[in-house]
C-alpha positions as CSV (number, residue, x, y, z in Angstrom):
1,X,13.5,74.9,58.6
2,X,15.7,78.0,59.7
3,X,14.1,81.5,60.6
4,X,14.0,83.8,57.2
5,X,14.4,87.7,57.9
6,X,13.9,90.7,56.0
7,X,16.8,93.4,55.1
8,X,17.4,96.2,54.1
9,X,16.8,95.8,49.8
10,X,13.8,93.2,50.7
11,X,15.5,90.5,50.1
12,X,15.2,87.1,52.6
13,X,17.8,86.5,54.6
14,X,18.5,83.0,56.7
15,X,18.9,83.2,60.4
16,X,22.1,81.6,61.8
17,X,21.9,79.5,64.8
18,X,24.8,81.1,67.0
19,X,25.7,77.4,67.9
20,X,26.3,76.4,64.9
21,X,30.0,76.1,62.3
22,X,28.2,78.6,60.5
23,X,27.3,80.6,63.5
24,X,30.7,80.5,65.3
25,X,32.3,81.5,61.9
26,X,30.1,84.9,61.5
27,X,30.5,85.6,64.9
28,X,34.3,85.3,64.7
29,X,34.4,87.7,61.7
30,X,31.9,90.0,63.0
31,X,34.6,90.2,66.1
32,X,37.4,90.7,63.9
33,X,35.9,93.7,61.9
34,X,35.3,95.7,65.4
35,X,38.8,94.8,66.7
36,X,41.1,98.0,66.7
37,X,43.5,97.7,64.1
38,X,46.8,95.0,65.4
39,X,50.0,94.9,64.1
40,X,52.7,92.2,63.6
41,X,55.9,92.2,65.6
42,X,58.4,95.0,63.9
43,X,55.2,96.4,61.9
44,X,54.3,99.2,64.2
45,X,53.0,102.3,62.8
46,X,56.0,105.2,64.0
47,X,54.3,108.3,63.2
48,X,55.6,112.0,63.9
49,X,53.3,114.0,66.8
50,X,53.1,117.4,68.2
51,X,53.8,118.3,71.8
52,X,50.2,119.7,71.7
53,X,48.8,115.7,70.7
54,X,50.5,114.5,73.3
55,X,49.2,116.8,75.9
56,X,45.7,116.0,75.1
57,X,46.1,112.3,74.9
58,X,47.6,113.1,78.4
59,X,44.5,114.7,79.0
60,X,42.2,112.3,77.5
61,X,43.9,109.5,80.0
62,X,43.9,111.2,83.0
63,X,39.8,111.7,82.5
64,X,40.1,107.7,82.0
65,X,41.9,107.2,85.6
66,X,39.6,109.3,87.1
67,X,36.7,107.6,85.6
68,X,38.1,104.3,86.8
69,X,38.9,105.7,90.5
70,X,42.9,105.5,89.9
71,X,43.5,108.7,91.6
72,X,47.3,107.6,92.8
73,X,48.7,107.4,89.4
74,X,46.1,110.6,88.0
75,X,48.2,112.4,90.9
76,X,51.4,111.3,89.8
77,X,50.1,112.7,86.2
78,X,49.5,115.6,87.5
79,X,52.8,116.1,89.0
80,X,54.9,116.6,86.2
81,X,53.9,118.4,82.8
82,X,55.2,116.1,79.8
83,X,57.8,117.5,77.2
84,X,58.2,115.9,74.1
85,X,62.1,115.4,72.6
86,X,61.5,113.3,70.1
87,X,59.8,109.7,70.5
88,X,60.5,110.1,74.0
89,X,58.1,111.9,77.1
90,X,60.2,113.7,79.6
91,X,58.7,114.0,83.5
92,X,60.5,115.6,86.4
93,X,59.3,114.3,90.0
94,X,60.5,115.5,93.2
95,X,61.6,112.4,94.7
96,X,63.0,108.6,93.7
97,X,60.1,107.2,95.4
98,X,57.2,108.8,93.7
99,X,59.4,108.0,90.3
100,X,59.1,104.4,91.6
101,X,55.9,104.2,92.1
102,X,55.5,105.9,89.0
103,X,57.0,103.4,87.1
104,X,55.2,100.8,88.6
105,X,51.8,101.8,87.5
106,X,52.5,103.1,84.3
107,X,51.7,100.5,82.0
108,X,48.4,101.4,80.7
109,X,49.3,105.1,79.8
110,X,52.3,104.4,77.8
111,X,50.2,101.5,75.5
112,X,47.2,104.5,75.3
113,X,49.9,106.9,74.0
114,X,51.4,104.7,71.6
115,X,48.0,103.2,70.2
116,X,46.9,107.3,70.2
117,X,49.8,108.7,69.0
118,X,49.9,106.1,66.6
119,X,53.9,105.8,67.5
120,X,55.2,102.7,69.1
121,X,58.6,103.9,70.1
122,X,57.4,106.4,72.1
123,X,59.5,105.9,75.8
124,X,59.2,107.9,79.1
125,X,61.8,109.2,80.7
126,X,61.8,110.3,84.1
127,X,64.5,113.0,85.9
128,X,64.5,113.1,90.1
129,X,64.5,116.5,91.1
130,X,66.3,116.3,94.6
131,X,64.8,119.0,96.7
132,X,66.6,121.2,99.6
133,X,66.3,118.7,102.4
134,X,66.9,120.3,105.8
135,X,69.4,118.9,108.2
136,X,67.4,117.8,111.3
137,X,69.3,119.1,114.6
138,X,69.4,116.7,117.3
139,X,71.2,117.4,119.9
140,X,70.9,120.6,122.0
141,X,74.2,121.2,121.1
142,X,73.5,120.9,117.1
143,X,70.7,122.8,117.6
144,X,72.6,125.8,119.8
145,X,75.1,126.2,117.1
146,X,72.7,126.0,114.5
147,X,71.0,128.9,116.0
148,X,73.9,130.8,116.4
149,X,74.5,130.5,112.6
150,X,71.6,132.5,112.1
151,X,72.3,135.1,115.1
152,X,75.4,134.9,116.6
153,X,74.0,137.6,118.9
154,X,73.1,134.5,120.9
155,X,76.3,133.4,122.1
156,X,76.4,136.8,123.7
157,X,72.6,135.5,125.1
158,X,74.3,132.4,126.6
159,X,77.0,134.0,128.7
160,X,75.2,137.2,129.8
161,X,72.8,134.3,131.2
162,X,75.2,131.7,131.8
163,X,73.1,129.0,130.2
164,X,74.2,125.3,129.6
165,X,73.8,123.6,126.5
């Protein structure tokens, strides 16, 4: 004979054997009433947000990544500050690789912006910001004229000194 229990309003109350149909089935709906809410294919939710939403939900997953040790894309986070034009999140990085690598790791915090956001069209965009990269001199003579660009008082150096290049 089965276990009887107690609840709540004093009432008895058979136990169900996890192994058994019975079992399996209230385990299975007991799983499906603590799964987050899923939608069908072209059912998502698409629901307005505010820049200020979207920064804390940035917030709120960079705590995650540091929680889980994922310092390289918490850095890349870090990088840019996210602007909102619509559904989609603009980022500016410095350089193609980091936008690469970016891209590459990026998975998890668009799904925890869309599932938090509750706005499944939401897309990141991502702008490379070249930077001022110096031209490397490197021959002497590069490097000579280069020099007298900045003090052409130097060519007058040279000769008084007749130095070679």
């Amino acid at each position: 004979m089965p276990a009887a229990s107690a609840t709540e309003n004093g009432e008895t109350k058979r136990k169900i054997s996890p192994l058994s149909l019975s079992g399996l089935k209230a385990i299975k709906e007991i799983e499906r009433q603590q799964k987050p809410e899923t939608f069908e294919p072209g059912e998502h939710p698409v629901e307005p947000f505010t820049q200020e939403e979207l920064e804390e939900q940035w917030i709120s997953f960079g705590q995650i990544l540091e929680q889980r040790g994922k310092k390289i894309l918490l850095s890349y986070m870090t990088l840019s500050k996210p602007i909102k034009m619509g559904n989609n999140i603009l980022l500016e990085f410095p350089n193609e690789g980091s936008k690469h690598d970016f891209e590459n790791h990026y998975n998890e915090l668009i799904n925890h912006l869309k599932t938090n956001l509750r706005n499944f069209e939401i897309k990141i965009k991502i702008t490379v910001i070249e930077t001022f990269k110096p031209k490397v001199h490197y021959t002497s003579e590069e490097k000579f004229n280069h020099f007298k660009e900045l003090n052409p008082l130097i060519e007058q150096f040279r000769n008084t000194f007749e130095l070679d290049l």
